[in-house]
Backbone as XML, in Angstrom:
<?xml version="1.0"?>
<chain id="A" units="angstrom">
  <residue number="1" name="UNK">
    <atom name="N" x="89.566" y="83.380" z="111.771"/>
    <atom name="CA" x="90.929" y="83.438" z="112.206"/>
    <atom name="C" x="91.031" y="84.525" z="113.267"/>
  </residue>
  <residue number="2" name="UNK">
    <atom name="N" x="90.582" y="84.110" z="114.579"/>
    <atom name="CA" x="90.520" y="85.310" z="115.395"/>
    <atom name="C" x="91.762" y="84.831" z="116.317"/>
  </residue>
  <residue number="3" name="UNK">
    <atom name="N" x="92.224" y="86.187" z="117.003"/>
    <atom name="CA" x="93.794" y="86.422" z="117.124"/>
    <atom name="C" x="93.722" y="86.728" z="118.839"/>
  </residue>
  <residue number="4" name="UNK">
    <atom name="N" x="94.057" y="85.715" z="119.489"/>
    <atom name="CA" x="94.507" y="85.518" z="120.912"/>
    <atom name="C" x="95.147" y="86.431" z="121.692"/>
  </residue>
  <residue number="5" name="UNK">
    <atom name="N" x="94.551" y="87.378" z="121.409"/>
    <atom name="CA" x="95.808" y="88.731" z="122.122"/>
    <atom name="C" x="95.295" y="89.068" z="123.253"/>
  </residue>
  <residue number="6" name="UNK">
    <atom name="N" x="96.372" y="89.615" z="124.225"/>
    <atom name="CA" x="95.524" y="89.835" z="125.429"/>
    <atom name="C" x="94.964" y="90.730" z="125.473"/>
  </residue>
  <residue number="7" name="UNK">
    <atom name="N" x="94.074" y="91.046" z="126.871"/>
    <atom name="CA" x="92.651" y="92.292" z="126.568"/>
    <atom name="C" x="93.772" y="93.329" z="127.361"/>
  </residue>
  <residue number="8" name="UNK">
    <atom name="N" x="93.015" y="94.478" z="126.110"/>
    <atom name="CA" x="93.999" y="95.616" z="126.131"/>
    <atom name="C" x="94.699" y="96.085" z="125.338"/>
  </residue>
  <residue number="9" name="UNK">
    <atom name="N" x="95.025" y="95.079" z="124.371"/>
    <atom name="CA" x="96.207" y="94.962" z="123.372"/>
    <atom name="C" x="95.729" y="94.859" z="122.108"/>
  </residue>
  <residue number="10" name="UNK">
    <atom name="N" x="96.285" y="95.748" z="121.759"/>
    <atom name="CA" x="95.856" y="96.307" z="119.655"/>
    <atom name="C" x="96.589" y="96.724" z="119.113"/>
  </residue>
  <residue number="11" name="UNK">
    <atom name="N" x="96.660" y="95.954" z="117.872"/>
    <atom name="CA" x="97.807" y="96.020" z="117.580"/>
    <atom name="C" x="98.224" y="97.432" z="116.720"/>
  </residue>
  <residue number="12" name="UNK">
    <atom name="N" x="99.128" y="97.872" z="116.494"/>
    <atom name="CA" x="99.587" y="99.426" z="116.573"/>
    <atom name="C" x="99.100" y="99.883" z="114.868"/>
  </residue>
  <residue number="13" name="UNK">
    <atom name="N" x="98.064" y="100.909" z="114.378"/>
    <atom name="CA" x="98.000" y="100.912" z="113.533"/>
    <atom name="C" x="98.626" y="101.198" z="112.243"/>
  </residue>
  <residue number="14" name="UNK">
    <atom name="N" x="99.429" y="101.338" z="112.433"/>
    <atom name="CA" x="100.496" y="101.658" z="111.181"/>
    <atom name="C" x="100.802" y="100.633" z="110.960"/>
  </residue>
  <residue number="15" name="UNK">
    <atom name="N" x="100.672" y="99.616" z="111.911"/>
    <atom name="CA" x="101.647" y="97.540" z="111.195"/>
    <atom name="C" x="100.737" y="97.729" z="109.799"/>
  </residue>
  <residue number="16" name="UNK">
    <atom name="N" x="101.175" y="96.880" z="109.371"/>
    <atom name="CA" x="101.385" y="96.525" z="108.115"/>
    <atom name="C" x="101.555" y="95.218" z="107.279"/>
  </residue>
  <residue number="17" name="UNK">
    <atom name="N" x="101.563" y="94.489" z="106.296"/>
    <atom name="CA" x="101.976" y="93.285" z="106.284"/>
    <atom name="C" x="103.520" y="93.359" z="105.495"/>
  </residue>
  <residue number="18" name="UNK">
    <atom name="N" x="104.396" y="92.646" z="105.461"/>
    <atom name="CA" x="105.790" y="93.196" z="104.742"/>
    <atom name="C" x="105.359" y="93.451" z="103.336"/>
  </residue>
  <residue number="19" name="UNK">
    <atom name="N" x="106.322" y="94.679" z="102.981"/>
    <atom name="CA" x="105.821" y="95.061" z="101.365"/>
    <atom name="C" x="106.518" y="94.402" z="100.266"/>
  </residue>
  <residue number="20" name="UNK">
    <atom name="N" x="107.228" y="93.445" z="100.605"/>
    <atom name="CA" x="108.472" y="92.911" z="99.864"/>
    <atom name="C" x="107.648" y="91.353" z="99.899"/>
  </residue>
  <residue number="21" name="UNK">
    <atom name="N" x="107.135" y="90.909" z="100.791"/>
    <atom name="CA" x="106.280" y="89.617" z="100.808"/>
    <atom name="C" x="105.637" y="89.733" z="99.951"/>
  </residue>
  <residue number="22" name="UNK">
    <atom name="N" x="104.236" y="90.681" z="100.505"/>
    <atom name="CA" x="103.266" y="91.392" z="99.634"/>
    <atom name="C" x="103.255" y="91.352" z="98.133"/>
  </residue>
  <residue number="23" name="UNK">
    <atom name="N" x="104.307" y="92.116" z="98.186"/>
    <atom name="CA" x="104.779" y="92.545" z="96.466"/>
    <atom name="C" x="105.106" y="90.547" z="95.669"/>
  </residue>
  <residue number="24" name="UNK">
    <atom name="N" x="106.016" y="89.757" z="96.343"/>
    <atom name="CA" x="105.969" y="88.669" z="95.685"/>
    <atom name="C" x="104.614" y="87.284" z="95.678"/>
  </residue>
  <residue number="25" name="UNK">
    <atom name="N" x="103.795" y="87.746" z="96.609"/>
    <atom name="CA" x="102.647" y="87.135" z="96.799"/>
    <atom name="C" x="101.716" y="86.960" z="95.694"/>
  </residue>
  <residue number="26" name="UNK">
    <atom name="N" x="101.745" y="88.626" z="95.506"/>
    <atom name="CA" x="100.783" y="89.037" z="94.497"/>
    <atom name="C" x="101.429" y="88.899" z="92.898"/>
  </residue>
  <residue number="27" name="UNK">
    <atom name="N" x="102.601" y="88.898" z="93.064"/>
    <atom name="CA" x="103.521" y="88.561" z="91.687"/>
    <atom name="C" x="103.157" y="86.531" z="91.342"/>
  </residue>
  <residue number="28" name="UNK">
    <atom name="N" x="103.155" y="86.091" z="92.169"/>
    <atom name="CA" x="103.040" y="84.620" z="92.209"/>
    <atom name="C" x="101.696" y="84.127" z="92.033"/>
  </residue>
  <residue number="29" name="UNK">
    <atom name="N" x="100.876" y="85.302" z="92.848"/>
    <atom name="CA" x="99.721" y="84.468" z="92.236"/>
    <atom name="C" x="99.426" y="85.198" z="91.073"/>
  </residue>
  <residue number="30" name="UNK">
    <atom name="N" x="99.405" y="86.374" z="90.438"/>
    <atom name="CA" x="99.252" y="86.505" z="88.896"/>
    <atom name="C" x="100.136" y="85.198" z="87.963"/>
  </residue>
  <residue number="31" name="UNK">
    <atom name="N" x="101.291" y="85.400" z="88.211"/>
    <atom name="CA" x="101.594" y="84.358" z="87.450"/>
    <atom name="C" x="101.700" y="82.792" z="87.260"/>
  </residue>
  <residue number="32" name="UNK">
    <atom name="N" x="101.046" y="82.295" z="88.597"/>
    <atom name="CA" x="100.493" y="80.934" z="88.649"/>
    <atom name="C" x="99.372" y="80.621" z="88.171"/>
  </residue>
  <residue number="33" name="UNK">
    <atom name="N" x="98.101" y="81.967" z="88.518"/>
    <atom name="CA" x="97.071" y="81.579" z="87.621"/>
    <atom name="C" x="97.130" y="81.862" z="86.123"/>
  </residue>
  <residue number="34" name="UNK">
    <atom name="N" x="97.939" y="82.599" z="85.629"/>
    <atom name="CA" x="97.795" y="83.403" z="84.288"/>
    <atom name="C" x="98.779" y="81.817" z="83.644"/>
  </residue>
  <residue number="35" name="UNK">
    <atom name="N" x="99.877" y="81.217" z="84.134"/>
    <atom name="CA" x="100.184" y="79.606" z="83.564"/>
    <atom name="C" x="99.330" y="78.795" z="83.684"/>
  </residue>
  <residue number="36" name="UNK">
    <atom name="N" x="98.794" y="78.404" z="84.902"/>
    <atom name="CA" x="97.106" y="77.686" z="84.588"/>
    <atom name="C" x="96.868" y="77.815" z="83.683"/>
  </residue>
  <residue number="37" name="UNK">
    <atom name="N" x="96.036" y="79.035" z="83.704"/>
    <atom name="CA" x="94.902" y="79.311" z="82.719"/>
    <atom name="C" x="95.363" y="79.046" z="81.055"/>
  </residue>
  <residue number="38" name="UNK">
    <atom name="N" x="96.594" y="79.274" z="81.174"/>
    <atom name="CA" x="97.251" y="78.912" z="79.914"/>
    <atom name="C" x="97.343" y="77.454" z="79.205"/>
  </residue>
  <residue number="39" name="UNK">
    <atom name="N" x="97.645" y="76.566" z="80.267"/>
    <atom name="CA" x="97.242" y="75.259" z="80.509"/>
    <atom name="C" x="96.205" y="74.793" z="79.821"/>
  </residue>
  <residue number="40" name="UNK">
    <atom name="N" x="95.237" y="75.090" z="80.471"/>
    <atom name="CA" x="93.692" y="74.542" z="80.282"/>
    <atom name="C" x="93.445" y="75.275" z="79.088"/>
  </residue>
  <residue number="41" name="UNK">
    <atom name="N" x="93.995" y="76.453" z="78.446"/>
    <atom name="CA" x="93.346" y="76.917" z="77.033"/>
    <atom name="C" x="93.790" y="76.189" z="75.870"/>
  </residue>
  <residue number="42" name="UNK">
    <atom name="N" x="95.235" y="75.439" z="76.432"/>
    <atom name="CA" x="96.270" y="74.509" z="75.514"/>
    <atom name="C" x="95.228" y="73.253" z="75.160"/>
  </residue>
  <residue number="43" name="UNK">
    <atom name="N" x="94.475" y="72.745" z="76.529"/>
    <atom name="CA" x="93.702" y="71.270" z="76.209"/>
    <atom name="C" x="92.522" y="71.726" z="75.633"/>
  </residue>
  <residue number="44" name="UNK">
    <atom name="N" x="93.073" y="69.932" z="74.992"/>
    <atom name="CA" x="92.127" y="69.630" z="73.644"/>
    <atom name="C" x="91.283" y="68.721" z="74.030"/>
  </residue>
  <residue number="45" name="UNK">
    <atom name="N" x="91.383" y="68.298" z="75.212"/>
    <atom name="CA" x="90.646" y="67.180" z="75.433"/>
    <atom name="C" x="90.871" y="65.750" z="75.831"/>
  </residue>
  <residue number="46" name="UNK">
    <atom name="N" x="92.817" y="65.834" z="75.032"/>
    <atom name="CA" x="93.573" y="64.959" z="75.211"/>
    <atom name="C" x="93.877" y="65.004" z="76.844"/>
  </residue>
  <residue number="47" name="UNK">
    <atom name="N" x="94.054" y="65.972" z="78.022"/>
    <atom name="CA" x="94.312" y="65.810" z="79.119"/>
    <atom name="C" x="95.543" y="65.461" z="79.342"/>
  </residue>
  <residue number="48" name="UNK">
    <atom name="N" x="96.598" y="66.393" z="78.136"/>
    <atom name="CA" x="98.322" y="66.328" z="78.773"/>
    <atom name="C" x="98.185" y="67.578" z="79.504"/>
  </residue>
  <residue number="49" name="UNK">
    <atom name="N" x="97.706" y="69.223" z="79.456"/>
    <atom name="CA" x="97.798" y="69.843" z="79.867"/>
    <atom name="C" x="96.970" y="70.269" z="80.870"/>
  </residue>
  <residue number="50" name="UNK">
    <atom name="N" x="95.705" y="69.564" z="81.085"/>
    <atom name="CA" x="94.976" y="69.292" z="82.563"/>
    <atom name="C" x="95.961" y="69.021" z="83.349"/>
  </residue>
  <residue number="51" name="UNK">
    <atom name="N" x="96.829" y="67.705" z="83.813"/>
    <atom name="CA" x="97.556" y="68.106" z="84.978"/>
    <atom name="C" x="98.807" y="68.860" z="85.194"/>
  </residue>
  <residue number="52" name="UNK">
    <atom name="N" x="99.211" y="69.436" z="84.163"/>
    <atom name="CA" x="99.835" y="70.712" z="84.157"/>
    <atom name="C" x="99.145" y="71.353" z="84.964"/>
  </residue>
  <residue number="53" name="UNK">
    <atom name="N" x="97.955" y="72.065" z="84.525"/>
    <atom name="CA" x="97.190" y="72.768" z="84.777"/>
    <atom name="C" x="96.785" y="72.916" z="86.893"/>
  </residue>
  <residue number="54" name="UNK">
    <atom name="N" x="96.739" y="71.419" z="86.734"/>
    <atom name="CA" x="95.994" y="71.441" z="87.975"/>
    <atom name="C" x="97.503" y="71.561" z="88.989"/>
  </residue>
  <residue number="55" name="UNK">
    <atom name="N" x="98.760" y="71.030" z="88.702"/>
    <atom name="CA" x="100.234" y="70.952" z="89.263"/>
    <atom name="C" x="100.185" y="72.499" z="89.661"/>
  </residue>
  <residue number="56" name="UNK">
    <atom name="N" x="100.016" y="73.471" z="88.616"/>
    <atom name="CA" x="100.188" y="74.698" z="88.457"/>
    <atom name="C" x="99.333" y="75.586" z="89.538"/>
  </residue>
  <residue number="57" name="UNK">
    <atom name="N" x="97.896" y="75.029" z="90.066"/>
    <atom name="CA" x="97.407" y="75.392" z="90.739"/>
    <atom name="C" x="97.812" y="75.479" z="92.348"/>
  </residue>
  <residue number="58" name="UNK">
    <atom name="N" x="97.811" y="73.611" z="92.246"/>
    <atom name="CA" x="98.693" y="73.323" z="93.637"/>
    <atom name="C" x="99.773" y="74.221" z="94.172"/>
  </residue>
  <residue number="59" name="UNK">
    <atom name="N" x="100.569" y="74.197" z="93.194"/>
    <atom name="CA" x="101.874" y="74.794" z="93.399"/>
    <atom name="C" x="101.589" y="76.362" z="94.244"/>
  </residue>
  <residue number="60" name="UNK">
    <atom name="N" x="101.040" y="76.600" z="93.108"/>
    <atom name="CA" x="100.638" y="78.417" z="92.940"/>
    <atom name="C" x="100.080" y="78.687" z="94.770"/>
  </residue>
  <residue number="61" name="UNK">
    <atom name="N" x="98.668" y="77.478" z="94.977"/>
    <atom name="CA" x="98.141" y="77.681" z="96.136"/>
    <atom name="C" x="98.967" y="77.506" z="97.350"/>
  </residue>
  <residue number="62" name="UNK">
    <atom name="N" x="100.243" y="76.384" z="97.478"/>
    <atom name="CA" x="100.991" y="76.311" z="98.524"/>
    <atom name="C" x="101.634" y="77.233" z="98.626"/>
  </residue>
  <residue number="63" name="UNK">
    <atom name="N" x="102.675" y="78.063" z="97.571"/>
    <atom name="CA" x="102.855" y="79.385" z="97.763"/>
    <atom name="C" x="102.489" y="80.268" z="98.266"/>
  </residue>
  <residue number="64" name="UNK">
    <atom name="N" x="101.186" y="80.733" z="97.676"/>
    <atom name="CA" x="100.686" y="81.855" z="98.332"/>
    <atom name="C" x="100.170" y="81.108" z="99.708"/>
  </residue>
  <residue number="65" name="UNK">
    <atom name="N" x="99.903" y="80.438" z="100.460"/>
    <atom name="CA" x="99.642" y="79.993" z="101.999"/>
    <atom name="C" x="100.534" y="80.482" z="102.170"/>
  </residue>
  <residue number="66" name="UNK">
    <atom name="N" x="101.725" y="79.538" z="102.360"/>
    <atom name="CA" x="103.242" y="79.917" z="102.658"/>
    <atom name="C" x="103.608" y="81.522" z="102.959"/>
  </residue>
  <residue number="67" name="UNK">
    <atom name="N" x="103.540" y="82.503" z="101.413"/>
    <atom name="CA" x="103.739" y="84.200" z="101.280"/>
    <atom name="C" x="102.764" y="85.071" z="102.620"/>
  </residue>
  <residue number="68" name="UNK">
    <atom name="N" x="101.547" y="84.638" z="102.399"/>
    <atom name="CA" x="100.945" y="84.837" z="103.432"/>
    <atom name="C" x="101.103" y="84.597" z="105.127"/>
  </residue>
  <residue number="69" name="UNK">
    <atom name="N" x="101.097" y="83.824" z="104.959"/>
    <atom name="CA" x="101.903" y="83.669" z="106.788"/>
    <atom name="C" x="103.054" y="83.885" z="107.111"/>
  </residue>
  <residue number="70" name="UNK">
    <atom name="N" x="103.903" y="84.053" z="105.856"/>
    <atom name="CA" x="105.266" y="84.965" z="105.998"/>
    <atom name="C" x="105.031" y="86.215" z="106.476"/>
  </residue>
  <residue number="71" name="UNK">
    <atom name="N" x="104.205" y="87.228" z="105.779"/>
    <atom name="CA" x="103.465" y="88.286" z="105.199"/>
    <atom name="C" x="103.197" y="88.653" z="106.692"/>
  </residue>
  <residue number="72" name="UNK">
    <atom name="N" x="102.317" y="87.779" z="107.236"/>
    <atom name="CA" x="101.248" y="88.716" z="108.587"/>
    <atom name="C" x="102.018" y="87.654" z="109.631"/>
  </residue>
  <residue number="73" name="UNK">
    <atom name="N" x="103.331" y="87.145" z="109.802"/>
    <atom name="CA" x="103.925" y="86.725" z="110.719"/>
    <atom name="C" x="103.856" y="87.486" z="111.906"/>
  </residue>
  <residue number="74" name="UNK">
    <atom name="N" x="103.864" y="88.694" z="111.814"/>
    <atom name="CA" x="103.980" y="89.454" z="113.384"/>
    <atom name="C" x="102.377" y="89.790" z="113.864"/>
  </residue>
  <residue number="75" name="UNK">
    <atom name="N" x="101.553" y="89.725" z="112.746"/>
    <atom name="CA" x="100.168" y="89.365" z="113.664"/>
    <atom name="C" x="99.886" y="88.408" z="114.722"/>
  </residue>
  <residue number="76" name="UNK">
    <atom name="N" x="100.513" y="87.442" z="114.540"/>
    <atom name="CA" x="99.912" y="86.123" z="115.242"/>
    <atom name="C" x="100.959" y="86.188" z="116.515"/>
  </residue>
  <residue number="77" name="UNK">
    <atom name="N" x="101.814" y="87.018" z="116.712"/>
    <atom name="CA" x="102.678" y="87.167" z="117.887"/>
    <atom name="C" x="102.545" y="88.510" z="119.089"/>
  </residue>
  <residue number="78" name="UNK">
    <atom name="N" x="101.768" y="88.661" z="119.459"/>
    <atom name="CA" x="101.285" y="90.155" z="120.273"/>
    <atom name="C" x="102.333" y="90.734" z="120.713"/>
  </residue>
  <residue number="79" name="UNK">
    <atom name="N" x="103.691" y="90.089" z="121.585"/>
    <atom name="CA" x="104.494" y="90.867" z="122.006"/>
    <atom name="C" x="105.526" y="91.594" z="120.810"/>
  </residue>
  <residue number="80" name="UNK">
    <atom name="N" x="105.346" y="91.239" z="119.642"/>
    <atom name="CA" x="106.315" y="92.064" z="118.469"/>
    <atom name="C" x="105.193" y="92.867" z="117.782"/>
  </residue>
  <residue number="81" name="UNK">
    <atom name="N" x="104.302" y="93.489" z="118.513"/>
    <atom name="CA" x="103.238" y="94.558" z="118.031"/>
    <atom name="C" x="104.280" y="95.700" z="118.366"/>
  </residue>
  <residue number="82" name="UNK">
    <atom name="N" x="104.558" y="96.202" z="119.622"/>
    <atom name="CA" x="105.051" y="97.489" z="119.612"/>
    <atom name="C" x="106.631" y="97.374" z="119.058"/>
  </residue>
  <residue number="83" name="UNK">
    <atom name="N" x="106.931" y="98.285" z="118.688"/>
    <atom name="CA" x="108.171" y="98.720" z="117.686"/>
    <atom name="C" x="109.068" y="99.047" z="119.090"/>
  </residue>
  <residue number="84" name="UNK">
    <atom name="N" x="110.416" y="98.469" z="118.614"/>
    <atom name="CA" x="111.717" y="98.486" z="119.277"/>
    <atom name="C" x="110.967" y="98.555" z="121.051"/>
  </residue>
  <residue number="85" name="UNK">
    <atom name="N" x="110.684" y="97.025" z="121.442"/>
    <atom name="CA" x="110.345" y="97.273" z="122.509"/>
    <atom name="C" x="111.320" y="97.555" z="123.660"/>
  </residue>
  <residue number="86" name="UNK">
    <atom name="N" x="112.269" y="96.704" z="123.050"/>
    <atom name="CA" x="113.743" y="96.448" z="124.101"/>
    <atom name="C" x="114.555" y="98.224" z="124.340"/>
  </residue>
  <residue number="87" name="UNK">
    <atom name="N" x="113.795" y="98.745" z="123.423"/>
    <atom name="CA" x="115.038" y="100.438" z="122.933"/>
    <atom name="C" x="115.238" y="100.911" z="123.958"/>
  </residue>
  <residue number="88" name="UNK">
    <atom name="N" x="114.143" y="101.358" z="125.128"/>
    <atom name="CA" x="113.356" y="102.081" z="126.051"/>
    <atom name="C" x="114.443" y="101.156" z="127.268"/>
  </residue>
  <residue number="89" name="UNK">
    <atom name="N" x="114.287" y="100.036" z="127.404"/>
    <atom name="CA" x="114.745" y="99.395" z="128.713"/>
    <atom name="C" x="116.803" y="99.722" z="128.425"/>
  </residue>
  <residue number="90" name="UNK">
    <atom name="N" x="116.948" y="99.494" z="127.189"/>
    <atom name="CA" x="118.551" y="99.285" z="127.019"/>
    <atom name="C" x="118.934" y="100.984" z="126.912"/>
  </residue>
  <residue number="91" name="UNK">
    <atom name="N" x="118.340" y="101.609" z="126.636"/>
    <atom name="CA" x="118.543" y="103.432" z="126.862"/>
    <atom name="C" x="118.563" y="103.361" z="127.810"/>
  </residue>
  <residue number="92" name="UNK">
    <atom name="N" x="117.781" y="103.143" z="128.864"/>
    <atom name="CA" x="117.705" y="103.627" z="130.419"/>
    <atom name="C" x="119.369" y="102.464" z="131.282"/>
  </residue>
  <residue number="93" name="UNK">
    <atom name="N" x="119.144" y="101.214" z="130.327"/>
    <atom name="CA" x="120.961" y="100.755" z="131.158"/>
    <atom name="C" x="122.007" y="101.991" z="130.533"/>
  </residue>
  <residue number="94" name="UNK">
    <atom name="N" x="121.907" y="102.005" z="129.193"/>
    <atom name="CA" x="122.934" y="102.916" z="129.099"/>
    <atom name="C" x="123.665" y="103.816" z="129.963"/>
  </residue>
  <residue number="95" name="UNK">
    <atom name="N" x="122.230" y="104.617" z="130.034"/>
    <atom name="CA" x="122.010" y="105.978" z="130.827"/>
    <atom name="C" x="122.543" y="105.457" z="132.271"/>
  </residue>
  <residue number="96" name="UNK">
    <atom name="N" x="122.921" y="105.004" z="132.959"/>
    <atom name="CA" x="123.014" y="104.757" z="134.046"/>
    <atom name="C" x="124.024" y="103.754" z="134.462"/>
  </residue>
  <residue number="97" name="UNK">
    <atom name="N" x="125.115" y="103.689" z="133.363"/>
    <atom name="CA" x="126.337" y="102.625" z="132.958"/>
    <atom name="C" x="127.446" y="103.134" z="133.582"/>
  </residue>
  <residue number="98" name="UNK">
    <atom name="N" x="128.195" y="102.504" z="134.114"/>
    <atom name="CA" x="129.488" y="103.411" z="135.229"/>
    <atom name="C" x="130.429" y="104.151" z="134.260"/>
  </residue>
  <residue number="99" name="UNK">
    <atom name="N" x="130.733" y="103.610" z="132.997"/>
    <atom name="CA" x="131.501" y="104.034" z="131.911"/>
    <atom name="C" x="130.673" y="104.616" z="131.020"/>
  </residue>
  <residue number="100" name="UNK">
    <atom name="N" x="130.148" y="104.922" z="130.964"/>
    <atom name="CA" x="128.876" y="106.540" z="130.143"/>
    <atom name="C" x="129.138" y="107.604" z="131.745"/>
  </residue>
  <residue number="101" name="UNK">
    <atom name="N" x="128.564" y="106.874" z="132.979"/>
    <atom name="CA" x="129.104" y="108.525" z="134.135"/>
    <atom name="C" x="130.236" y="108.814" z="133.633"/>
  </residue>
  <residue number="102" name="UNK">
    <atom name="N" x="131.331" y="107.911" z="133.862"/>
    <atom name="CA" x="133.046" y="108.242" z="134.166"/>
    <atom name="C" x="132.853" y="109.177" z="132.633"/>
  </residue>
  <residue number="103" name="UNK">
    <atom name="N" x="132.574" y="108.907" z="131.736"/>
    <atom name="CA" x="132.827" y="109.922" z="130.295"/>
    <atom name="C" x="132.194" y="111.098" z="130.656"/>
  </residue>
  <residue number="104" name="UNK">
    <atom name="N" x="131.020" y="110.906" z="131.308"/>
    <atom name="CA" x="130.513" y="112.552" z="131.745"/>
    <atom name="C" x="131.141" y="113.233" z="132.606"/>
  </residue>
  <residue number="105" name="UNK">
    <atom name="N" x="131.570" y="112.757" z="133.147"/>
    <atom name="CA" x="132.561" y="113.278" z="134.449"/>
    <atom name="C" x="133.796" y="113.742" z="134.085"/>
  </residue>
  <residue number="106" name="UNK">
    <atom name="N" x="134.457" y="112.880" z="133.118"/>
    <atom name="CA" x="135.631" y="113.689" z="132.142"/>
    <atom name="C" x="135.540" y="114.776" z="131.585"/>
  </residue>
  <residue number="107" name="UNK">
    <atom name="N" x="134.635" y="114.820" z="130.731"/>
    <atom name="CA" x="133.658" y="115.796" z="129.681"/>
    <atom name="C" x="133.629" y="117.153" z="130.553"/>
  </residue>
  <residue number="108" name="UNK">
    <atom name="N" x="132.846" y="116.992" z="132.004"/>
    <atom name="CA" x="132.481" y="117.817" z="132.904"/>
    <atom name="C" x="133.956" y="118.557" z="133.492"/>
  </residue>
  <residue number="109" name="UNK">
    <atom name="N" x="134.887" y="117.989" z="133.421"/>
    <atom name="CA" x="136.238" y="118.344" z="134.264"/>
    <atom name="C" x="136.976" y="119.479" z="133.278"/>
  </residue>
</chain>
């Protein structure tokens, strides 16, 4: 899974993956496999709780895909690597807004 970014560009080390994803990722898959596994300790042989079992897996596995690419969503996008990119350009309109002078100019009087 190698990541198309342009040369030059790395991504900022403090990113992170969300901790709130994270945190339910890892909650989902404990408890998808720990119902599995529960599943399959239930069968007897009869094979009512095999496809429980195997439903439980599916399930569990589309989830966590899903949590995961929620999770590292801003990896796969290079320009939402740097933090508040827009801050820097909309400070400098501020700064230089006819109604921010005219208030300094009041201020100043």
């Amino acid at each position: 899974m190698a990541m198309n970014a342009p040369r030059g560009k790395v991504p900022h080390f403090t990113m992170r993956p969300d901790p709130v994803v994270t945190g339910v990722l890892a909650l989902v898959l404990i408890a998808g496999l720990l119902t599995a596994m529960s599943f399959f300790a239930k069968d007897e042989g009869a094979g009512q709780y095999t496809q429980k079992g195997v439903f439980t897996l599916i399930v569990t596995g589309i989830l966590s895909i899903c949590l995961t690419v929620l999770a590292t969503a801003k990896f796969w996008f290079p320009h939402l690597w740097k933090k508040n990119s827009t801050h820097a350009r909309h400070k400098q309109h501020t700064k230089h807004h006819p109604v921010i002078k005219d208030r300094q100019q009041r201020r100043s009087r």
